[in-house]
C-alpha positions in Angstrom: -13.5 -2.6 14.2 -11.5 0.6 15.0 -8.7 2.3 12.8 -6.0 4.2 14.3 -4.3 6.1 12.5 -1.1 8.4 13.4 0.4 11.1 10.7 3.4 11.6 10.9 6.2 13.7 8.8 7.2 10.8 6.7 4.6 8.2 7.0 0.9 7.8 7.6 0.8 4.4 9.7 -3.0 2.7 9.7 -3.7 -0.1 12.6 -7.2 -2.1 11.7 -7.7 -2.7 15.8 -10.5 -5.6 16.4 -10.8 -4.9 20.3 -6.9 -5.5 22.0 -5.8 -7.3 18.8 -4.1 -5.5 15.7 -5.2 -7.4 12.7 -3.5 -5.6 9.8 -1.5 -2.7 9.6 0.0 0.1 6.7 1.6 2.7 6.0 1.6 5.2 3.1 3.6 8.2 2.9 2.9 11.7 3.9 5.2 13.7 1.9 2.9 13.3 -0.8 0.3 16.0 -1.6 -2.8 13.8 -2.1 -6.2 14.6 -2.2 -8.4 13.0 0.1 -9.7 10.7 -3.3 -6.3 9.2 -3.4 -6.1 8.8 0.3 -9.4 7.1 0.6 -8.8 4.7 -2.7 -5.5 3.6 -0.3 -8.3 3.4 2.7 -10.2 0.9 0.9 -7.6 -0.8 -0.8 -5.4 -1.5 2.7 -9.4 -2.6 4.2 -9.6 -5.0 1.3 -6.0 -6.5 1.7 -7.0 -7.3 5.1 -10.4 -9.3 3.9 -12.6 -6.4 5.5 -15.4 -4.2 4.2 -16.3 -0.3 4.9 -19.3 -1.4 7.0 -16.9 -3.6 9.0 -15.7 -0.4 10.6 -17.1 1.2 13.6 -14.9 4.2 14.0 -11.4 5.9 13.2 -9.4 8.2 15.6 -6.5 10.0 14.4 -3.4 11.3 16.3 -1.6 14.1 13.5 1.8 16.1 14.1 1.2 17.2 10.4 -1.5 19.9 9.7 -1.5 20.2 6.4 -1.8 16.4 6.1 -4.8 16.5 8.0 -7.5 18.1 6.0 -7.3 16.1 3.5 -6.8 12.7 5.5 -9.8 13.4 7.6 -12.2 14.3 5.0 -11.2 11.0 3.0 -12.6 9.7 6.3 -15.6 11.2 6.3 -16.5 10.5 2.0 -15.4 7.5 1.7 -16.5 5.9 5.6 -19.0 8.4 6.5 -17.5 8.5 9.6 -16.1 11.7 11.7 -12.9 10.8 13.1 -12.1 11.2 16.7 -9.2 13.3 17.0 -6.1 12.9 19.1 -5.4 16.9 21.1 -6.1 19.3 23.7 -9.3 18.1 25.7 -9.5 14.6 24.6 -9.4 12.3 28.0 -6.3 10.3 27.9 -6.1 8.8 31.5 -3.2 10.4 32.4 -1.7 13.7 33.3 0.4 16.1 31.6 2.7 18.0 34.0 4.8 20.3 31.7 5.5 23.9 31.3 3.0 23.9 28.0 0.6 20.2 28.2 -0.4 21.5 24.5 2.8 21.8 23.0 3.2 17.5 23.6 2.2 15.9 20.3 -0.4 13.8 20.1 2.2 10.8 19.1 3.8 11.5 22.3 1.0 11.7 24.2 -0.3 8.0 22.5 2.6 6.3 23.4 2.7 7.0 27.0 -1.0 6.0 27.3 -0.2 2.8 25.6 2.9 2.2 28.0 1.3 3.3 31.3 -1.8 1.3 30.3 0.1 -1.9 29.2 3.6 -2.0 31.3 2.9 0.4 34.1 4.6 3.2 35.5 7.3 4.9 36.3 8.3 4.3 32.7 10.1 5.7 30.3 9.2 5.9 26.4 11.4 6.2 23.5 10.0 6.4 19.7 12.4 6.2 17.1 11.0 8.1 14.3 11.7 11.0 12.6 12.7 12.3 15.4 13.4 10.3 18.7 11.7 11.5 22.2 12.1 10.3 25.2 9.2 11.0 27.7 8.6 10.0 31.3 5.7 8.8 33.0 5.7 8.7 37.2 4.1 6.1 39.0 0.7 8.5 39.1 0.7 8.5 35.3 1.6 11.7 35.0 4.0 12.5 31.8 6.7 14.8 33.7 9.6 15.4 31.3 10.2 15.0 27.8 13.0 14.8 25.5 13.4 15.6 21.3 16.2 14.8 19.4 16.7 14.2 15.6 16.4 10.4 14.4 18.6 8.6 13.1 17.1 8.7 9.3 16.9 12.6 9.4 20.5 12.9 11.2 22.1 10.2 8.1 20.0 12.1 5.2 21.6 15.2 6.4 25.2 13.3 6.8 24.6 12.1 2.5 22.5 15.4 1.4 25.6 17.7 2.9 28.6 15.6 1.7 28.6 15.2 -2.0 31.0 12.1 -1.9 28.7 10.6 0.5 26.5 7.6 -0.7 22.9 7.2 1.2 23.0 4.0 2.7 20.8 1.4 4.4 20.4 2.0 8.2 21.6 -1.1 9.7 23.6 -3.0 12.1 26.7 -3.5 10.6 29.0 -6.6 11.2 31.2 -5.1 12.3 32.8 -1.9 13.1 36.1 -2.4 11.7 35.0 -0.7 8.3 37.0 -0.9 5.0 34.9 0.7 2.9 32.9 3.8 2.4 29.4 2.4 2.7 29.9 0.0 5.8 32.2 3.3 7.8 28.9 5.2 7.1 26.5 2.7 8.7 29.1 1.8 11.6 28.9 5.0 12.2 25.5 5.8 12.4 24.5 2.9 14.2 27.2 3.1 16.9 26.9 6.6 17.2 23.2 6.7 17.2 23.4 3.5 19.7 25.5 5.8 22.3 23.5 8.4 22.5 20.2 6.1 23.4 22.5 4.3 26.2 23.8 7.7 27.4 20.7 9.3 27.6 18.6 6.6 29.5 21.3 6.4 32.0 21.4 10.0 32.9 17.3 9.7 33.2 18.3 7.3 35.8 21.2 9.5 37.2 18.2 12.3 37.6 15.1 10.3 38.6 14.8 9.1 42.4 13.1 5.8 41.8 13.1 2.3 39.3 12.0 2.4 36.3 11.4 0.4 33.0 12.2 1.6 29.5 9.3 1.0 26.4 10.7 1.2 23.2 8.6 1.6 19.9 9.1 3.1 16.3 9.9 1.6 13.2 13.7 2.1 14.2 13.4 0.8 17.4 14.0 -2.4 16.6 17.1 -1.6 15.0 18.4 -0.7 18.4 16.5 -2.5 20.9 17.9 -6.4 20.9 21.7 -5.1 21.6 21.0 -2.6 24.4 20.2 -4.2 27.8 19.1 -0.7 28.9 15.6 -1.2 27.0 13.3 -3.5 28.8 10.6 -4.1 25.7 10.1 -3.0 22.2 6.5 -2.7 21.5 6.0 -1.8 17.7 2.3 -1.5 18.5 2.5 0.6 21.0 0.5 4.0 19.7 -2.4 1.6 18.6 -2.4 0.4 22.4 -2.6 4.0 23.5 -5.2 5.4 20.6 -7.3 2.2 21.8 -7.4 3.2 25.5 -7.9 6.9 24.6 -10.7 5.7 22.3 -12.5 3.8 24.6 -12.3 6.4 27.1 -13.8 9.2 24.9 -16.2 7.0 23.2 -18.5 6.2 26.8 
């Protein structure tokens, strides 16, 4: 059994990966300053939840956009597993090529997903993440990643609309019923979500208005899915879709 795990600025996400099939996953925050104790009682803790053992694991990889996370998280690994992660950055063999001004400057979350959506859907594609922040990047029928794009999510763009505005609730993001608001709370989430909505539909049509050929759009994050069911410009929402890419990447550094 593999774990994948990616670190990200708000949450560490954990897939338990028995060949092509994802039998458990969790997530625990990053924010948190824990020592690589605490992170590897939660290790053991998540592996029992999902009615597995230490021994049952073979090996972990790791994709990390959070260094100071990483230390800590990686030698939980190694006490409490005995196992040296594989690590997700510059040199590992992803299948696929990287054709921007700086290949090391794309993070390894990035990177994961577009192995995971050329690998699964094909190419040309076009691969949104809706985390922390939202990115955009596009893989050509070679498999070559050729553009990318960074914008702020939706959760860090409404945590700055409520920490800026001291009359401003926070508020659940959702779909709202409707956008015919009446109230403070429900304006706040109509706005978000339309406005947030928008500016996904705008900017995968002017990928098309730019790029000279078909392509399909992957989407994945734990926002996504927010989104994806009332755009018809997103073809699939894949939630496991970094555990799809870690996999192939594993298995292609592991021979």
């Amino acid at each position: 059994m593999l774990i994948a795990v990616d670190i990200g600025n708000t949450n560490i996400v954990l897939g338990f990966l028995h060949g092509q099939e994802t039998i458990g996953t969790y997530r625990m925050t990053s924010k948190a300053n824990h020592t690589s104790d605490e992170y590897g009682l939660m290790l053991r803790q998540f592996l029992t939840l999902s009615g597995l053992e230490p021994d049952d694991v073979d090996d972990v990889i790791v994709s990390s956009v959070v260094p100071k996370v990483m230390h800590s998280f990686r030698s939980s690994i190694i006490k409490f597993l005995g196992i040296d992660p594989m690590i997700v950055g510059p040199g590992i063999k992803s299948g696929i090529g990287i054709r921007l001004d700086d290949p090391k400057s794309l993070g390894a979350d990035c990177l994961a997903d577009c192995v995971g959506a050329y690998y699964t859907y094909g190419g040309p594609v076009l691969v949104a993440d809706f985390g922390t922040a939202t990115t955009f990047n596009y893989v050509n029928a070679k498999g070559t990643i050729v553009s990318g794009l960074i914008a702020p999510g939706i959760r860090t763009a409404a945590a700055a609309l409520w920490g800026e505005t001291a009359q401003l609730p926070e508020v659940e993001i959702t779909r709202p019923d409707s956008i015919l608001a009446t109230e403070t709370k429900t304006a706040m989430q109509a706005g978000l979500y339309y406005n947030f909505l928008g500016g996904i539909e705008r900017t995968i049509r002017q990928f098309h208005d730019e790029i000279d050929e078909d392509f399909r759009v992957i989407a994945t994050g734990g926002l996504g899915s927010i989104f994806a069911n009332d755009t018809d410009l997103i073809d699939v929402y894949d939630p496991e879709l970094m555990f799809k890419g870690m996999a192939a990447i594993y298995e292609r550094n592991a021979k």
